[in-house]
N, C-alpha and C positions, 0 to 999 in steps of 0.2 A: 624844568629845562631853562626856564626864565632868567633862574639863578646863574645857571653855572655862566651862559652868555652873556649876562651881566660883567662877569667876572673876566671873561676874555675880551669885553670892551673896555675895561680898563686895564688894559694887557700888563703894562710900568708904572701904574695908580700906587705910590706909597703912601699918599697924604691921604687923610682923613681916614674913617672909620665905617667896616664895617661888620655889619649885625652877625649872630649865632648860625640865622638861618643860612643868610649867601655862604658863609664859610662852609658851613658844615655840607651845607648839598652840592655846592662846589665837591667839596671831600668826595662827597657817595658820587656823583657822575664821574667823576675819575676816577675811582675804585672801578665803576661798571665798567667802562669803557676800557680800562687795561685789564681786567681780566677777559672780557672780549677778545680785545687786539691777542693777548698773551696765549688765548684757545686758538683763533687762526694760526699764528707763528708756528704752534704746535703743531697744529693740525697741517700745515701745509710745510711741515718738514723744513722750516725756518730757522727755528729756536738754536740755540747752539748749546749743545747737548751738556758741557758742564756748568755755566752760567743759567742757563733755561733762559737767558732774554734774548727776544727776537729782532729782526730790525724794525718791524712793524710797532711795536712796541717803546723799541729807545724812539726812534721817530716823536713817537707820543709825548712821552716824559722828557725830549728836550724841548718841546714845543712848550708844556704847558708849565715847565720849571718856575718860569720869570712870573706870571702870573698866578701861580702858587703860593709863589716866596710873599707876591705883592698882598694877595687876600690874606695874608697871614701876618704879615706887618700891622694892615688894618686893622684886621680881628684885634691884635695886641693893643691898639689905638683905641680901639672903641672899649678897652676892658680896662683902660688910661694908664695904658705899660710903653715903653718906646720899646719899637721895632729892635731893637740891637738884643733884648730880652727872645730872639728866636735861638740867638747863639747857647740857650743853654742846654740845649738839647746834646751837646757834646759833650757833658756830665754824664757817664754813664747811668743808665736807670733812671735817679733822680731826679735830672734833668728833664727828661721826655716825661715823666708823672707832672712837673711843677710847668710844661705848659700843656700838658691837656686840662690842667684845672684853669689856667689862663684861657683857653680857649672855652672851654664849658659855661663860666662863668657870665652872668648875666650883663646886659652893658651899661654903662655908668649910666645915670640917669642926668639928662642935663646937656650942657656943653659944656667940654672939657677941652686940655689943649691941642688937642688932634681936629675941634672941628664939632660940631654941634651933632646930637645923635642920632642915627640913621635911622632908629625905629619912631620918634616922634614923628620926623620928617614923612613917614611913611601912614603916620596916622591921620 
């Protein structure tokens, strides 16, 4: 849980870089947490019947947009890709493959131009 509030304290954070792990459990705490919200909306007769999203729900995903985009800038930083490489996901298919290997991949070892690395730092 450490992570993911890490990641809402740096709500507009584009600079620097960071590790596998904050992004990724960033990721998995908002998957939990919108399938949660998305089961209330249901369950409480919310959801709008051809969309299926709720307001509980968008509520969520406009909150935690900016701070998504921003871990994920990072994540690109720390794997020494610039943030403008998020745009490729608008390639159909190949796109969204060529950054989750960006995101999988392990972080540059060292300091690179994003900023020295988060896992040493940690060590």
């Amino acid at each position: 849980m450490n992570w993911y509030l890490e990641v809402l304290k740096k709500y507009a954070v584009f600079s620097g870089r960071a590790r596998r792990k904050e992004y990724w459990l960033f990721f998995l705490f908002n998957l939990i947490i919108a399938l949660v919200l998305g089961f209330i909306d249901g369950a409480a007769g919310l959801a709008d019947p051809q969309s299926g999203y709720g307001p509980l729900g968008g509520l969520y995903a406009l909150a935690v947009l900016i701070p998504g985009i921003a871990v994920s800038v990072r994540r690109l930083h720390d794997t020494d890709h610039s943030g403008w490489w998020l745009f490729i996901v608008l390639v159909p298919l190949i796109g969204a493959i060529v950054l989750l290997v960006f995101m999988v991949r392990d972080s540059l070892q060292g300091q690179n131009q994003y900023g020295p690395s988060p896992k040493e730092a940690a060590a």
